[in-house]
C-alpha positions as protocol buffer text, in pm:
chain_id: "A"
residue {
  index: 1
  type: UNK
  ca { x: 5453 y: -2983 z: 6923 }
}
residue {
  index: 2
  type: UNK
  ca { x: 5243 y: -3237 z: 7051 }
}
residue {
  index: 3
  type: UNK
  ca { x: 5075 y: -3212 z: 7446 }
}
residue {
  index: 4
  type: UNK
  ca { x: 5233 y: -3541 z: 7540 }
}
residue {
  index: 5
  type: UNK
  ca { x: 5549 y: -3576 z: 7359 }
}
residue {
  index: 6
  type: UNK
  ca { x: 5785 y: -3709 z: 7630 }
}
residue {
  index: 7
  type: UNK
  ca { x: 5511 y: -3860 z: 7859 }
}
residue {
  index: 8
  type: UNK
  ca { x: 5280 y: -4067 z: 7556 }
}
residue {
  index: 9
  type: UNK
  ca { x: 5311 y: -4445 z: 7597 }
}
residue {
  index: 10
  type: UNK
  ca { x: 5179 y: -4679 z: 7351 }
}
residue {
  index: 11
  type: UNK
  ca { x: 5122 y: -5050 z: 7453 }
}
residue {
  index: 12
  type: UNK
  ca { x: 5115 y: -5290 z: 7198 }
}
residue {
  index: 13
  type: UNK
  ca { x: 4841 y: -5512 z: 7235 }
}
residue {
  index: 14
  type: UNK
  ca { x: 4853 y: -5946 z: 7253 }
}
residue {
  index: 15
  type: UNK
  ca { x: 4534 y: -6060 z: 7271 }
}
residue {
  index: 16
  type: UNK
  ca { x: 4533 y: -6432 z: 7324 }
}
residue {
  index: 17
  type: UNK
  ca { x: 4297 y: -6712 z: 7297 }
}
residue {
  index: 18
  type: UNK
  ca { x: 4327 y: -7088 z: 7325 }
}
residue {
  index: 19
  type: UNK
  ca { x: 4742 y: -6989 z: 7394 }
}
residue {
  index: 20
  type: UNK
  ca { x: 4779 y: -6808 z: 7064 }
}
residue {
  index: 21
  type: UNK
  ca { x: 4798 y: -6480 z: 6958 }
}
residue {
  index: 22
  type: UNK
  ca { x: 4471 y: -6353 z: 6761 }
}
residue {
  index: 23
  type: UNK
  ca { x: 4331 y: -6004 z: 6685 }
}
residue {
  index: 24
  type: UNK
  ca { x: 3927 y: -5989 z: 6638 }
}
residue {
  index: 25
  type: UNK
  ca { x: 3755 y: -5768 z: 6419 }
}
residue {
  index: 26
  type: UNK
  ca { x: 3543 y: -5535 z: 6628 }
}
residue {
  index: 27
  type: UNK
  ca { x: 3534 y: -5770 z: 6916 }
}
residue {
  index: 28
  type: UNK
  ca { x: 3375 y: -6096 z: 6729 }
}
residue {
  index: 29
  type: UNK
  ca { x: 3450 y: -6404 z: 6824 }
}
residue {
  index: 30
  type: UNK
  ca { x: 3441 y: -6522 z: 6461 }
}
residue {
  index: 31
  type: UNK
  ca { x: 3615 y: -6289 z: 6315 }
}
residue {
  index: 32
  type: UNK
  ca { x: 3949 y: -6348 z: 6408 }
}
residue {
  index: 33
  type: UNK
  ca { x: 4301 y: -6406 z: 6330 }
}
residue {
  index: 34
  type: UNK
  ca { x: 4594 y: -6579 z: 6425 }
}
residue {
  index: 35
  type: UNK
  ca { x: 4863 y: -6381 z: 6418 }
}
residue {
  index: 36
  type: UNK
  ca { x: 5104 y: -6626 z: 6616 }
}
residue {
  index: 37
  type: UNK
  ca { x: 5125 y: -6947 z: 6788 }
}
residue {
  index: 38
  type: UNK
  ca { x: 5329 y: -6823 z: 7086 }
}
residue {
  index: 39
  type: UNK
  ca { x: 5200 y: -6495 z: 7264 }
}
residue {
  index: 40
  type: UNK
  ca { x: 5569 y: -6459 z: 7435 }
}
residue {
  index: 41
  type: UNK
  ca { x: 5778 y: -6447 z: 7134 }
}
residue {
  index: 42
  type: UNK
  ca { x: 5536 y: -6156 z: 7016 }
}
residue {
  index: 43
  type: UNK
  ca { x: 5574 y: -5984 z: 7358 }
}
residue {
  index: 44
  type: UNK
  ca { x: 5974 y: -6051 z: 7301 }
}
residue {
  index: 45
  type: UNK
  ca { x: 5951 y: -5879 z: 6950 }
}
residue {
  index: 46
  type: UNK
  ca { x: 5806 y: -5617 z: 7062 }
}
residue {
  index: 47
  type: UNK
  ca { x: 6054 y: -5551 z: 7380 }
}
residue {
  index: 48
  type: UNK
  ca { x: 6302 y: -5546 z: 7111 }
}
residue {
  index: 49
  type: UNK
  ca { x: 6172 y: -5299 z: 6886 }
}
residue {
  index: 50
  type: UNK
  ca { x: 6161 y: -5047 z: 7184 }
}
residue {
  index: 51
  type: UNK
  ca { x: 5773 y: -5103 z: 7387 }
}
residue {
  index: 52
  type: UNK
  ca { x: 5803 y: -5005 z: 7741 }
}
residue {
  index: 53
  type: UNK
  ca { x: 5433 y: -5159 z: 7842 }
}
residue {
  index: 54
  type: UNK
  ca { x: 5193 y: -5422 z: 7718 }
}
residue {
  index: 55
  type: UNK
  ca { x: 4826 y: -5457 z: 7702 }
}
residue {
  index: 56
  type: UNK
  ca { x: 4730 y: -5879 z: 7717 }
}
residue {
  index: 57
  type: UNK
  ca { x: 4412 y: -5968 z: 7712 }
}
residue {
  index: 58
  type: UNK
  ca { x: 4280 y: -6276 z: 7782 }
}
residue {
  index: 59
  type: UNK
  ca { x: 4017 y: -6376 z: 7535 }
}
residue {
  index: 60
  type: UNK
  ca { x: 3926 y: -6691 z: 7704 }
}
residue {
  index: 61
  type: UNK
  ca { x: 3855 y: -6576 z: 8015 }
}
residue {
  index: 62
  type: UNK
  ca { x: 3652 y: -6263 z: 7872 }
}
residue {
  index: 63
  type: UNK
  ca { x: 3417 y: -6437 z: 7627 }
}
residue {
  index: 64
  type: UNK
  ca { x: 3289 y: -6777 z: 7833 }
}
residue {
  index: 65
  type: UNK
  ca { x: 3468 y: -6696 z: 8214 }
}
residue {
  index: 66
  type: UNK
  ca { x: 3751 y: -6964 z: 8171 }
}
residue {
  index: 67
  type: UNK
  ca { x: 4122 y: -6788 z: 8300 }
}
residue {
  index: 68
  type: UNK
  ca { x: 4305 y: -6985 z: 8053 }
}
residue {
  index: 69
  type: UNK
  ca { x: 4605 y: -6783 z: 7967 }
}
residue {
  index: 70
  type: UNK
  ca { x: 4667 y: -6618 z: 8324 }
}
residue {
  index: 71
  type: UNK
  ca { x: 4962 y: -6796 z: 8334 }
}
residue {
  index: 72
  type: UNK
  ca { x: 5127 y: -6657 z: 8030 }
}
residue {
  index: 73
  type: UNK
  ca { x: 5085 y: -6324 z: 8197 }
}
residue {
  index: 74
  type: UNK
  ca { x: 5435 y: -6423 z: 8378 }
}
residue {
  index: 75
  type: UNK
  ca { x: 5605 y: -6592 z: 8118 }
}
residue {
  index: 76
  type: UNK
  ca { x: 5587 y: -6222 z: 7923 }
}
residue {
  index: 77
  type: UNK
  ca { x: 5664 y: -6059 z: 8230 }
}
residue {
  index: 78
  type: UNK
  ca { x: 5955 y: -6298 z: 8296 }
}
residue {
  index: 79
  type: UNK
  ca { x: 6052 y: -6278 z: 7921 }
}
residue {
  index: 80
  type: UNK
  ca { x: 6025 y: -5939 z: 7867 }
}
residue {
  index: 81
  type: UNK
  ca { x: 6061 y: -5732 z: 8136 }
}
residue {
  index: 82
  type: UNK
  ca { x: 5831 y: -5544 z: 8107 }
}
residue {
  index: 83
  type: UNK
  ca { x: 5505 y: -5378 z: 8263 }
}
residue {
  index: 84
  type: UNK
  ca { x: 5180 y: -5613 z: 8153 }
}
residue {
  index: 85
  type: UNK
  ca { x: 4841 y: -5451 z: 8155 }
}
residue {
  index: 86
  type: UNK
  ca { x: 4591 y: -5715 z: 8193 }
}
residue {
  index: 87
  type: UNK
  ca { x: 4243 y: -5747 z: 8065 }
}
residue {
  index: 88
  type: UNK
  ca { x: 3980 y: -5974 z: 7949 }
}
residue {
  index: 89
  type: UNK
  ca { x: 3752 y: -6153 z: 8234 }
}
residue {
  index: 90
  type: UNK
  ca { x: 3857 y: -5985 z: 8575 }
}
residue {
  index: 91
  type: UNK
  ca { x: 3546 y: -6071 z: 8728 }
}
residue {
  index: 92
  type: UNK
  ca { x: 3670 y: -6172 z: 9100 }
}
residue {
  index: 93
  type: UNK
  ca { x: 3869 y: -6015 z: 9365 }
}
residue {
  index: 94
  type: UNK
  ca { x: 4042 y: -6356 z: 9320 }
}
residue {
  index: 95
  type: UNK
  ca { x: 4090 y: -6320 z: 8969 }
}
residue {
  index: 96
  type: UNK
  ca { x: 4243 y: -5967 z: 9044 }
}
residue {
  index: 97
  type: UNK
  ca { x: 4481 y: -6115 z: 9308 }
}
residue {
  index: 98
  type: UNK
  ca { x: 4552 y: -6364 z: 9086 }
}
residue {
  index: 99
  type: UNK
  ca { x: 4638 y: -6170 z: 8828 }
}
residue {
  index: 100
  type: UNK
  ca { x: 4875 y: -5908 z: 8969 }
}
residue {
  index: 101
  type: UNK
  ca { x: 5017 y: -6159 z: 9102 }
}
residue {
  index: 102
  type: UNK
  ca { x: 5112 y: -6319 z: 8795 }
}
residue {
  index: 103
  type: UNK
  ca { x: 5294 y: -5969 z: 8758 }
}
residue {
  index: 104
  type: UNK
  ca { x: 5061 y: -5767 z: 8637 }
}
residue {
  index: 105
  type: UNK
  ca { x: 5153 y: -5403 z: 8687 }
}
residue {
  index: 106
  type: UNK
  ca { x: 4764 y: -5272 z: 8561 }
}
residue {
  index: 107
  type: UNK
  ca { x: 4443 y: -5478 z: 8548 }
}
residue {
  index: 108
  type: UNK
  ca { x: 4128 y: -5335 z: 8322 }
}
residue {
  index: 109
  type: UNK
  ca { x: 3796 y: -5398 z: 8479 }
}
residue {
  index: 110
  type: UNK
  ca { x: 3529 y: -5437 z: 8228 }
}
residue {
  index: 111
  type: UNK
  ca { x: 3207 y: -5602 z: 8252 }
}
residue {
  index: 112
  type: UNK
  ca { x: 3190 y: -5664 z: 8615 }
}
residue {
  index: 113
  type: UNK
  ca { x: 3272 y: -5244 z: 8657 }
}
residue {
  index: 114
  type: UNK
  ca { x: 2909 y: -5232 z: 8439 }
}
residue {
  index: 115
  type: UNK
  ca { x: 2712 y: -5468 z: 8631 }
}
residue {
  index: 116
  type: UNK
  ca { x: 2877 y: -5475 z: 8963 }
}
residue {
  index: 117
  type: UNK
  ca { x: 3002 y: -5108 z: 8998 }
}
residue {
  index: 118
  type: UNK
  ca { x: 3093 y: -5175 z: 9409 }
}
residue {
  index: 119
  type: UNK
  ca { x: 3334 y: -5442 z: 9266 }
}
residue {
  index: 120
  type: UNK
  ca { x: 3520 y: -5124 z: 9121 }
}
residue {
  index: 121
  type: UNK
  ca { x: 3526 y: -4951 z: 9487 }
}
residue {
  index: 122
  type: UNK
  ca { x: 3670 y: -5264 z: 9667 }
}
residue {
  index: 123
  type: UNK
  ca { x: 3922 y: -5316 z: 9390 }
}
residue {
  index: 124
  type: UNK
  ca { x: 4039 y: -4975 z: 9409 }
}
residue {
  index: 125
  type: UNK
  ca { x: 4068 y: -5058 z: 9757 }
}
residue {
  index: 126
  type: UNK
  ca { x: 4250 y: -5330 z: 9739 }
}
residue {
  index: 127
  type: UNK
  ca { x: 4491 y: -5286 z: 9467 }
}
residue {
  index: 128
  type: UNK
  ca { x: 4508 y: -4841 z: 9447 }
}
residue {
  index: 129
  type: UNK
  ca { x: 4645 y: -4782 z: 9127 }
}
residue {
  index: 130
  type: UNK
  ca { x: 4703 y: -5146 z: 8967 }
}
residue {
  index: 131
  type: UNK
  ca { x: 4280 y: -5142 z: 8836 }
}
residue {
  index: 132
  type: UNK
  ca { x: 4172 y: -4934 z: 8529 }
}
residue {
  index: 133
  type: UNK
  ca { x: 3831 y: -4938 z: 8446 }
}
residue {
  index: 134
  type: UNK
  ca { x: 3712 y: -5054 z: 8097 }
}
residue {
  index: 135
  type: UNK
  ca { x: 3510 y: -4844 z: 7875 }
}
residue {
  index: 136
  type: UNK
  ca { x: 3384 y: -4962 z: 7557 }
}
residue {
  index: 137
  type: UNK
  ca { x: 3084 y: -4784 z: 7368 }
}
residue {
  index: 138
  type: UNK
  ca { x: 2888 y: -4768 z: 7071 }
}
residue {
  index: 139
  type: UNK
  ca { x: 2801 y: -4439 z: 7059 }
}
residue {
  index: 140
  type: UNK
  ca { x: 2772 y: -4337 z: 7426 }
}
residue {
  index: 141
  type: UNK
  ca { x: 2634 y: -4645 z: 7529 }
}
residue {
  index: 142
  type: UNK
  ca { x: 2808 y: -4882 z: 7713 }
}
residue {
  index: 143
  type: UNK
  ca { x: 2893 y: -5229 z: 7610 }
}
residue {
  index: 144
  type: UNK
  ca { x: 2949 y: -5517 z: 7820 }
}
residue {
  index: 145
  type: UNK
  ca { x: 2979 y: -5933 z: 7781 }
}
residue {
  index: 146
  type: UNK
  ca { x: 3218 y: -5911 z: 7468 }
}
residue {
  index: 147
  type: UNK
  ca { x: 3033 y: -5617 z: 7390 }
}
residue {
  index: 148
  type: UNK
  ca { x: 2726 y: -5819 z: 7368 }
}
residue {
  index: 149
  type: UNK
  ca { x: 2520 y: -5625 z: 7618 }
}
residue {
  index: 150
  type: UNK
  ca { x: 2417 y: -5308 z: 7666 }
}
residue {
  index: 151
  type: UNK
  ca { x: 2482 y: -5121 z: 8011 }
}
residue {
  index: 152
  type: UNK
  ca { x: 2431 y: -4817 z: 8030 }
}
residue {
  index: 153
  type: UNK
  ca { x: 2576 y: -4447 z: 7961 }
}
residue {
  index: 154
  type: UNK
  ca { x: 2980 y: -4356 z: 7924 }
}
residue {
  index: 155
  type: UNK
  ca { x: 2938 y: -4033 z: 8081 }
}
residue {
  index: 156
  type: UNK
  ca { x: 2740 y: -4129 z: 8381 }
}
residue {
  index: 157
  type: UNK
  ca { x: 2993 y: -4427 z: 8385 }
}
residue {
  index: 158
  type: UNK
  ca { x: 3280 y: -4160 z: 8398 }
}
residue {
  index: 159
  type: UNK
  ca { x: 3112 y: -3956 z: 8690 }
}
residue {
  index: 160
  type: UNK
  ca { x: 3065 y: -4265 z: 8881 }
}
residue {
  index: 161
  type: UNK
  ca { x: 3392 y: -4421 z: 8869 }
}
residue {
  index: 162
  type: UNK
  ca { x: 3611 y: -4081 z: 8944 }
}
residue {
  index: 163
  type: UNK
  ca { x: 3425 y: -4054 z: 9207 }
}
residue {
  index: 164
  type: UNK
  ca { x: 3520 y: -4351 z: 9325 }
}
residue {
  index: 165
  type: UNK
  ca { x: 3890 y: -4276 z: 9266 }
}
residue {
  index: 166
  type: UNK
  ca { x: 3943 y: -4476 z: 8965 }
}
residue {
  index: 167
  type: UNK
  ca { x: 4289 y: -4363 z: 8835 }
}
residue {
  index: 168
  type: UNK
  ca { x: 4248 y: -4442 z: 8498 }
}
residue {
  index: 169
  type: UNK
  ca { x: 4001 y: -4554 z: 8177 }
}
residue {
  index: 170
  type: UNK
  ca { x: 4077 y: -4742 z: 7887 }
}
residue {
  index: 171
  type: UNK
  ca { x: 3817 y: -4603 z: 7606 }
}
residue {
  index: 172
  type: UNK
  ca { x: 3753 y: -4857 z: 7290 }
}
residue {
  index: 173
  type: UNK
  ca { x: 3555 y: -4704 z: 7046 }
}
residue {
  index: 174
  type: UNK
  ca { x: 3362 y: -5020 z: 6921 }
}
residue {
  index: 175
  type: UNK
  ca { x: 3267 y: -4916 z: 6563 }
}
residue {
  index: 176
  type: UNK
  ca { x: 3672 y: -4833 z: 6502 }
}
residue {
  index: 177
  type: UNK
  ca { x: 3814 y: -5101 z: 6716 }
}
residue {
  index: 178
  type: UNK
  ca { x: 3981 y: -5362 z: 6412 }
}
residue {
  index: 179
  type: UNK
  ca { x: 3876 y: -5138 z: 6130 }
}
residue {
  index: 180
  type: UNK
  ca { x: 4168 y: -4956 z: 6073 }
}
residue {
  index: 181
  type: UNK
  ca { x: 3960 y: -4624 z: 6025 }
}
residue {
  index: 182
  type: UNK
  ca { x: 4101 y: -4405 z: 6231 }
}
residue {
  index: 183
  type: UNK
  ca { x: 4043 y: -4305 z: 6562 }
}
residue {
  index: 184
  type: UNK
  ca { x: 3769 y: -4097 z: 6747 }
}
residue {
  index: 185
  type: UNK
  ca { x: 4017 y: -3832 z: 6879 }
}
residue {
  index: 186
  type: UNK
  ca { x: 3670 y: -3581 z: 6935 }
}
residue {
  index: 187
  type: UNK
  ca { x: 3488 y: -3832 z: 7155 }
}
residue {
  index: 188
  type: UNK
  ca { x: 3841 y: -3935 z: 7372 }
}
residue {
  index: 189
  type: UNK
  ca { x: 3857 y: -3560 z: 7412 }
}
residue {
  index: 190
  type: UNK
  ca { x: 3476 y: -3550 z: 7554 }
}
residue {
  index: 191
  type: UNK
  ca { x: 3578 y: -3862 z: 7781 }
}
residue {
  index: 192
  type: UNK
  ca { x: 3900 y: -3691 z: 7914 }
}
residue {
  index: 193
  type: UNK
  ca { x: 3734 y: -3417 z: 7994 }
}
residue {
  index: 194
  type: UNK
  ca { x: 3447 y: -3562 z: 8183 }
}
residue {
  index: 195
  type: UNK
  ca { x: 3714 y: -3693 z: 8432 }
}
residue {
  index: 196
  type: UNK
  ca { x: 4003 y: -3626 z: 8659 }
}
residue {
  index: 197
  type: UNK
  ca { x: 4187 y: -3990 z: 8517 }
}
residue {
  index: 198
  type: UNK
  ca { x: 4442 y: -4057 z: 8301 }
}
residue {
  index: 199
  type: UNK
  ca { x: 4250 y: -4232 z: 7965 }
}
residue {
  index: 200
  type: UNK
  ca { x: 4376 y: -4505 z: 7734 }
}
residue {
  index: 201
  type: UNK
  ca { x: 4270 y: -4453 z: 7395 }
}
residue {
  index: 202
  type: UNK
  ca { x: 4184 y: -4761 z: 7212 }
}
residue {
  index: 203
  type: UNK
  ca { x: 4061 y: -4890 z: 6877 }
}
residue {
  index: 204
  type: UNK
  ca { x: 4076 y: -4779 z: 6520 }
}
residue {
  index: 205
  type: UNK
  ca { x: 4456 y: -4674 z: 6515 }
}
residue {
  index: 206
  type: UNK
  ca { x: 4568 y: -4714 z: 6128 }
}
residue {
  index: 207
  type: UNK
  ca { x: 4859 y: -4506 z: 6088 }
}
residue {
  index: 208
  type: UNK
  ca { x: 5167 y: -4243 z: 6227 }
}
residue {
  index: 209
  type: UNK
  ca { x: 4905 y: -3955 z: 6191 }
}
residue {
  index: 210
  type: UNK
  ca { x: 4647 y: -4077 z: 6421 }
}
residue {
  index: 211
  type: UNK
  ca { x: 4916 y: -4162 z: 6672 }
}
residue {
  index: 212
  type: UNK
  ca { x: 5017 y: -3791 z: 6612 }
}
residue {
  index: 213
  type: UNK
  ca { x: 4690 y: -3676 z: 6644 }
}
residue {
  index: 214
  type: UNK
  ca { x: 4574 y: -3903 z: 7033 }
}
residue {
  index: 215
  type: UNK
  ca { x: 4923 y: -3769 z: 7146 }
}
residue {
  index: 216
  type: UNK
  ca { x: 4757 y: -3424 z: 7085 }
}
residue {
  index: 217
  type: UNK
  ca { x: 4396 y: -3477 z: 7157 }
}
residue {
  index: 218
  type: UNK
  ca { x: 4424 y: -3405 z: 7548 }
}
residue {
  index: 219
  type: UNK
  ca { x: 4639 y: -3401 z: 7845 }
}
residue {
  index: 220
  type: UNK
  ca { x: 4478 y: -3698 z: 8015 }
}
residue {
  index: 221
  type: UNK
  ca { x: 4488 y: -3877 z: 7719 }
}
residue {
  index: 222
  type: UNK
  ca { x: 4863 y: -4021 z: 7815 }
}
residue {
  index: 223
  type: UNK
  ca { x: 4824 y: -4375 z: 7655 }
}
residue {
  index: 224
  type: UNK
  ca { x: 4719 y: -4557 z: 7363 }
}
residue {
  index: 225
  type: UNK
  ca { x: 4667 y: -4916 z: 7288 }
}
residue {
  index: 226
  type: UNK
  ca { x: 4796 y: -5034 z: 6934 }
}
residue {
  index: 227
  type: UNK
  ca { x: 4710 y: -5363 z: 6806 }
}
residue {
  index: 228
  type: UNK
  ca { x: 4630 y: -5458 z: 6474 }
}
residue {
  index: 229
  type: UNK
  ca { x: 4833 y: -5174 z: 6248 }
}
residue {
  index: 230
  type: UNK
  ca { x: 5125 y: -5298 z: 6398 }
}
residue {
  index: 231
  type: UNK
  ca { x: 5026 y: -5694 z: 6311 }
}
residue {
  index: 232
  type: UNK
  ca { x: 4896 y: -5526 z: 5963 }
}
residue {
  index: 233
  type: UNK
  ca { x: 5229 y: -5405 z: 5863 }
}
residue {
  index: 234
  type: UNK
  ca { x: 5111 y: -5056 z: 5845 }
}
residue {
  index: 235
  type: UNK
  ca { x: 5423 y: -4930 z: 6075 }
}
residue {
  index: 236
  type: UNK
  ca { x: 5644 y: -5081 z: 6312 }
}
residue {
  index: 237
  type: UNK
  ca { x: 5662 y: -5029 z: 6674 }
}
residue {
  index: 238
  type: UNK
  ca { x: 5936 y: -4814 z: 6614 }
}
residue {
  index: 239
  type: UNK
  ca { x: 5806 y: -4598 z: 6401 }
}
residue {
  index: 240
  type: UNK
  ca { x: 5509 y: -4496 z: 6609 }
}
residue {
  index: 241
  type: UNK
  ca { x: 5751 y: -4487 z: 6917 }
}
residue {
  index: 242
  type: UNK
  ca { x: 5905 y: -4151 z: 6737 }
}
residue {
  index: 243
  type: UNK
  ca { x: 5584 y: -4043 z: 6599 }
}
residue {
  index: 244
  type: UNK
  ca { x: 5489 y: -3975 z: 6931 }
}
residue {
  index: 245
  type: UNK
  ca { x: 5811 y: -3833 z: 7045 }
}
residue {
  index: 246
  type: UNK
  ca { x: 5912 y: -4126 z: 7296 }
}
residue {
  index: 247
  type: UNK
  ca { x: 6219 y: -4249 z: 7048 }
}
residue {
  index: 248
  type: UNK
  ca { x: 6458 y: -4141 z: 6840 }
}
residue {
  index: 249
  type: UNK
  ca { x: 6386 y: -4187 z: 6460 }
}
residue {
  index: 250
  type: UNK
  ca { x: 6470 y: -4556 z: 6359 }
}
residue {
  index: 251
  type: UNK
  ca { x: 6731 y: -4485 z: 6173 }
}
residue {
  index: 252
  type: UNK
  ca { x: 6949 y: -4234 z: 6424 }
}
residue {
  index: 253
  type: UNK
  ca { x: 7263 y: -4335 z: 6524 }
}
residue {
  index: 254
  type: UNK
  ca { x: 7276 y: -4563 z: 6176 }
}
């Protein structure tokens, strides 16, 4: 049975830049795809086909500072209905503001949680349970700027921002993120258990069995981020709702 049958969400991901939906290959700017000119009629397919969140990043705003695409933030919400988890160039208490109130239920703090870790402690602050912290590492080290930079340890990371009161972490995995190769399900069970926080598990998802397999890897891992299997073809939404034991099997009820 897995540890998080009825309590596992997975959020497909829409990561837009210059208004269109793209997916990058391990976080490169050139090396990406367009998937689809209109971000909310993906978010609308993917409300149909069961989703109860969303992860949207905005790729504009996280690789040169520009909020471009804030605004289509609320046209999912509004289209959709459903909870948004925002990422991709929080780097303000403005652009937080901003942000959730586009309707943004979570916001991921990345870089600026790196270089400015106070930021993190007046966000919490402010906005309690809407910020998540953004982890992404090569190795154990830290990532930052589009995963240009390098800053610092995940572990000491961790320790800093429980403390704090961070409620949860999104993990990416850089080396699996767009590869299709699987997930690190050892290394999101060393994160989750070097905190008290719920963790996201991101990057490297390819198939049903390593959905299976994060629903399994830890109690505090609750969440996973899916992105480009689904765009890939490899299953649909649906499928890897009742993989995790969220939906029925596609075909009940038929």
């Amino acid at each position: 049975m897995l540890a998080n049958a009825m309590t596992f969400t997975l959020l497909p991901a829409i990561d837009i830049r210059a208004g269109r939906a793209v997916r990058l290959t391990q976080g490169r700017a050139d090396a990406e795809t367009v998937y689809d000119a209109d971000p909310v009629a993906v978010a609308s397919r993917f409300a149909e086909q069961g989703a109860e969140w969303l992860h949207v990043v905005d790729l504009d705003a996280a690789f040169e500072g520009e909020p471009r695409n804030r605004h289509l933030v609320a046209a999912i919400v509004a289209a959709t209905g459903l909870p948004v988890q925002a990422s991709g160039g929080l780097r303000t208490m403005e652009d937080l503001d901003a942000t959730v109130g586009y309707g943004a239920s979570r916001v991921v703090i990345g870089t600026m949680a790196l270089e400015e870790p106070a930021f993190v402690a007046a966000a919490v602050a402010e906005h309690g349970a809407h910020i998540a912290v953004g982890l992404d590492a090569e190795g154990t080290t830290l990532k930052a700027r589009g995963w240009t930079t390098e800053s610092g340890d995940l572990f000491e990371a961790l320790r800093r921002f429980t403390l704090m009161g961070v409620a949860r972490f999104v993990f990416t995995d850089i080396a699996r993120d767009g590869m299709l190769t699987g997930p690190n399900v050892q290394r999101l069970a060393e994160v989750a258990e070097a905190t008290s926080a719920q963790v996201t598990a991101s990057g490297g998802v390819s198939s049903l069995d390593d959905l299976r397999a994060l629903a399994s890897a830890h109690p505090r891992v609750d969440a996973a981020i899916v992105g480009k299997a689904l765009y890939a073809g490899r299953f649909t939404l649906s499928e890897a709702l009742h993989a995790v034991g969220t939906a029925p099997a596609p075909d009940a009820g038929a």
